[in-house]
N, C-alpha and C positions, 0 to 999 in steps of 0.2 A: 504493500500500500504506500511507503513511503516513496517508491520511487514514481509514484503519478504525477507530482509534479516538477517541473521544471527547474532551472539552475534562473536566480535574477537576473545576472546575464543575459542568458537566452531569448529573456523576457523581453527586456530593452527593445530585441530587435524588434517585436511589435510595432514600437514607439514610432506615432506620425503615420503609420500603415492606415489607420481608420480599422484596424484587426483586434479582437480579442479574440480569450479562452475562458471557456465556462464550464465549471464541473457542474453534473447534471447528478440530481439526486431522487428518490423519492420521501414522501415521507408518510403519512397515513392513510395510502392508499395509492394508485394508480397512475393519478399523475405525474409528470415530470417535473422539477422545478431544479434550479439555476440560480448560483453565484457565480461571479467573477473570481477565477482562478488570482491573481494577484495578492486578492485579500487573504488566500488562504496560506496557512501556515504548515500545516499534516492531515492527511487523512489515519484515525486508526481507531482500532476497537476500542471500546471505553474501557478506562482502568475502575476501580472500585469506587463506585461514587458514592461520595458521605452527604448523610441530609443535615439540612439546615433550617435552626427555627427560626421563623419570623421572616421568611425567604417569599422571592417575589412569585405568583401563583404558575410563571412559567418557567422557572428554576426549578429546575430536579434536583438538582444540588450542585458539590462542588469536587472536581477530581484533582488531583498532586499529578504533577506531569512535570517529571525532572525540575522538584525542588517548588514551582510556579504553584498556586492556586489559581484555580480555572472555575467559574462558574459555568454551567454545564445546560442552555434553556435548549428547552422542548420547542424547537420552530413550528412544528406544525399546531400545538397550539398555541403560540405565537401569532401566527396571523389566519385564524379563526377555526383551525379544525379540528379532529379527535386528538387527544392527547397520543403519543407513542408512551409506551410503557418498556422502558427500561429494563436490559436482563445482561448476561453477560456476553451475550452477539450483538450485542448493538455497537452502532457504528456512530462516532464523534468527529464533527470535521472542526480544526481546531482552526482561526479567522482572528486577524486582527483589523478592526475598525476604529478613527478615531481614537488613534494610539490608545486603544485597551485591547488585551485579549481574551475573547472568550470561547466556548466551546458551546455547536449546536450537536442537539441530538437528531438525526434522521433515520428516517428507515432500510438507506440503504443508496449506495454512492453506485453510480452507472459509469460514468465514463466522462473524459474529459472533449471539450470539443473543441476547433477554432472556428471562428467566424468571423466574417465582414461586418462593420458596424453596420452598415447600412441594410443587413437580413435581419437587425431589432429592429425591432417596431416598439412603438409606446404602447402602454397596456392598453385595454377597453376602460370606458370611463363604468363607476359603478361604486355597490356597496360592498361587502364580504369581503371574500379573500381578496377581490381589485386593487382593493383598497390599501393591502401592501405589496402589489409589482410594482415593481419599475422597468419592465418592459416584456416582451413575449417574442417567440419567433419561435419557426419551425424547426423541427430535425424528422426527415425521414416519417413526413405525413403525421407525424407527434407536436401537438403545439408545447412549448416549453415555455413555464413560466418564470420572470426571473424576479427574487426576491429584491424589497427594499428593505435594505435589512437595518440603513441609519433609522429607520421608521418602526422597525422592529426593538430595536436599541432603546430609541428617546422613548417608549412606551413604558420601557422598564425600569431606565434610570434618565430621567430627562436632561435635559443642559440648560444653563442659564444663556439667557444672549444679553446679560447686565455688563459693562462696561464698568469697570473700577474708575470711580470718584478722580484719582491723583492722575488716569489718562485724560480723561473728559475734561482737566483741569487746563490741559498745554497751551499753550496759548495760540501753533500754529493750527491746530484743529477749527478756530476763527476761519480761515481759506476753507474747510470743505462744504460749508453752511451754502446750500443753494447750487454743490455742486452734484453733475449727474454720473451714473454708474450704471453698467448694462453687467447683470448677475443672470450664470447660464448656469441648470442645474436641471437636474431631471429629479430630484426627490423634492419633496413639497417640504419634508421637514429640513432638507437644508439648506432652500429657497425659504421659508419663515426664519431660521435663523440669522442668514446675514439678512436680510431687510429689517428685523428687528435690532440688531447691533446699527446699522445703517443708519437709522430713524433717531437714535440718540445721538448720533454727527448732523442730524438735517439735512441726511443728502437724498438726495431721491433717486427711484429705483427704476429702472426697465429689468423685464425679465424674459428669457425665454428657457423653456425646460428642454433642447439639446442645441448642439454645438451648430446645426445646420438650419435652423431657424435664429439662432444667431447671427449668424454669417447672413441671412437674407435681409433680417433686419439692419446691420451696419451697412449693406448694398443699398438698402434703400433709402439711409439716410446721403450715404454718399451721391447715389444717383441721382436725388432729388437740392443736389449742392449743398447740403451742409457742411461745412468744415468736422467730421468725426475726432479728431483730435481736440481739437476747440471743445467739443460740447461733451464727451467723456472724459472723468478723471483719472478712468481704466476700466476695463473689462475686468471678471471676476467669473473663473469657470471651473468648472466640473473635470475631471478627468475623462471617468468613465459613463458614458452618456449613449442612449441609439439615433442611428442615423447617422450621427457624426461626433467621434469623442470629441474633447480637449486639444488633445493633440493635433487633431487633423484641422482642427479651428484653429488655432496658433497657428501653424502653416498658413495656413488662408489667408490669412490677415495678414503674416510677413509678405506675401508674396502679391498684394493688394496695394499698388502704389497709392492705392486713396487713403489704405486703413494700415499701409507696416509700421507707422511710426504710436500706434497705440500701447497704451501699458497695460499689457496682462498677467494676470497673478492666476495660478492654477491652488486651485480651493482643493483638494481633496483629501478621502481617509485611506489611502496609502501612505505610508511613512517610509521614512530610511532613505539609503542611499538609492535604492533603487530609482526613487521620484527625482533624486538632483541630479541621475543618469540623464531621465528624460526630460528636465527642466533645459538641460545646456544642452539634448538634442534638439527640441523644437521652437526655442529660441525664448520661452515666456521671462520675463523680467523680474517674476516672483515668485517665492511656491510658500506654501503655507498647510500648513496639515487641520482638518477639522476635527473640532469646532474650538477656535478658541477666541473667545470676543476682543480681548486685550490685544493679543498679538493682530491680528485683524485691522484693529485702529492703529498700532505699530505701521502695518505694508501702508494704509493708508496717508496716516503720518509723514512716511519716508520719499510717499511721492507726491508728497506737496514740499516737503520742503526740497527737492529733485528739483519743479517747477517753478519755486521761489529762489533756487539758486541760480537759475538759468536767465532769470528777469534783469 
């Protein structure tokens, strides 16, 4: 099992493709459903898992995994279905999001796949389980559904988007007030966090949930003569998104003598070296790991005072 996944190296090479890989799982029952390989850390049988009182209703508990405590949630009832019930064949895919790490419980891991961003699709709109994809595509006449899993996450243990008093104090945060921002994100809960951190600087938002309705929206500013530069303070994106990641929007934009001189900061819950690989591969000017509200008004901060140095 441990060798399913890839070397971060390997990975890299994706970067700028518009390519990902997604481990395909099921969990209670029949369906297929889908993470981003990236996030994931090991696929393996669950070790002895100990219960815990006062623990959240989709915490099974917590396993020791070389030293770590790992809370150990039950994704299928996570986002709204039978519980899976716990034995000593159960299978744990261990995932870091949002520099934390945790372990989901599934029914059983299928296979890894790759795909072109552009074979995801955005989920169906709706209530139930809809209500945490974040996008769907085929495999082999199978529709596959692919979890939100920061949505899964903030359900559990939420995030503040409060700004610390002695940030909000600086005195160059004065410049952002009335300035605008185009925020690309395909999860809702991490499109509500920066426009909630946002909202405490007075800057106002545009938004599109992936990288290819982004790019049509800065076309049409530009097309209809805006100065884009002028009227964003920067772009603010997503990594992993359908139709079109991060990366391949970063490209865009360098290669768009209307929009290459924009500042974009890649927003995402990939950590490590692996994201500063692909930071100086496709050219974004900032990277920032989620969710952290403080550091957020930091990138912002640093590119005003960027602008005010230039004056």
């Amino acid at each position: 099992m441990a060798g399913i996944l890839d070397s971060v190296n390997q990975r890299t090479q994706l970067v700028g493709e518009n390519r990902l890989e997604i481990l395909m799982f099921r969990l209670a029952g029949r369906q297929l459903f889908a993470i981003n390989v990236f996030k994931v850390q090991e696929v393996l049988q669950m070790p002895k898992l100990t219960l815990m009182p006062q623990r959240h209703r989709f915490v099974c508990g917590v396993v020791n995994l070389r030293g770590q405590t790992l809370p150990v949630i039950d994704l299928s009832q996570a986002i709204g279905m039978r519980p899976i019930v716990p034995d000593e064949r159960s299978t744990i895919i261990v995932t870091e999001y949002n520099r934390s790490v945790q372990a989901f419980l599934v029914g059983g891991v299928e296979r890894i796949l790759n795909l072109n961003w552009e074979s995801i699709l955005p989920p169906p709109g709706g209530a139930g389980r809809q209500h945490y994809l974040t996008a769907i595509t085929k495999v082999e006449d199978h529709i596959v559904e692919v979890i939100d899993v920061e949505k899964v996450l903030a359900e559990i243990t939420p995030m503040s988007t409060k700004v610390s008093p002695e940030k909000l104090a600086d005195p160059m945060l004065e410049f952002a007030k009335g300035r605008e921002v185009l925020l690309v994100d395909d999860s809702n809960v991490a499109m509500s966090q920066l426009k909630g951190t946002m909202a405490q600087l007075d800057i106002r938002c545009h938004s599109a949930s992936d990288g290819l309705r982004a790019l049509n929206l800065l076309k049409s500013w530009a097309d209809a003569g805006t100065d884009v530069h002028e009227k964003l303070l920067m772009v603010i994106t997503d990594a992993e998104m359908p139709e079109m990641d991060g990366y391949r929007l970063t490209t865009e934009i360098r290669n768009d003598p209307r929009l290459k001189d924009l500042y974009v900061v890649l927003h995402t819950s990939l950590s490590g070296s692996f994201n500063e690989a692909m930071v100086k591969k496709v050219g974004c000017d900032n990277f920032l790991s989620k969710f952290q509200p403080d550091k957020l008004v930091d990138v912002v901060r640093e590119r005003l005072a960027i602008l005010h140095s230039s004056e």
